[in-house]
C-alpha positions, 0 to 999 in steps of 0.5 A, a space after each residue: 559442532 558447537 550451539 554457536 556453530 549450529 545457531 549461525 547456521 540457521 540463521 544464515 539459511 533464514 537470512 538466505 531465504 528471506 532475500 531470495 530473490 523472485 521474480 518481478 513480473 508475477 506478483 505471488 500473495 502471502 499464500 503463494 497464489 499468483 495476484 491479478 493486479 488491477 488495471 489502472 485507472 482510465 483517464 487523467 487524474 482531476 485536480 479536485 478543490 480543497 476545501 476550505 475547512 481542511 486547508 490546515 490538517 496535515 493529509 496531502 491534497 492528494 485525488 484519490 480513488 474511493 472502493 466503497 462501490 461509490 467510484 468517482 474521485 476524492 481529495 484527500 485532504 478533504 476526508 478531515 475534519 469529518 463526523 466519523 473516523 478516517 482510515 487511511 490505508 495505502 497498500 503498495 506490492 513490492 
């Protein structure tokens, strides 16, 4: 067997596994412990005001929730312009 021979089928195999498929309806973290997603959250969405110093910046008027224990709603594109910076992360599973 020839180091082309060899090289193709290791990467067959990492292809193979890397699109193995699994199964939806248990979501598993990258340590393999299943995740508990949350539930959603209660109640309709609340149409916020943009306010009118952010009407320009590029973020979408978006209500979002905040996880600063605050709780509550913000629009998005109220977060800029703002004293400190902002991070915007979305995490979504597959």
């Amino acid at each position: 067997m020839t180091c082309r021979h060899f090289a193709a089928i290791i990467a067959g195999a990492i292809v193979l596994t890397a699109c193995g498929g699994g199964n939806a309806d248990a979501p598993v973290g990258a340590d393999g412990v299943a995740v508990t997603l949350p539930e959603p959250a209660p109640g309709p969405v609340p149409q916020l005001e943009v306010n009118a110093e952010s009407v320009s910046n590029g973020l979408p008027d978006l209500a979002v929730r905040q996880i600063n224990g605050a709780g509550g709603w913000v629009n998005l594109k109220n977060t800029t312009p703002a004293d400190k910076p902002v991070l915007v992360w979305f995490w979504a599973p597959h």
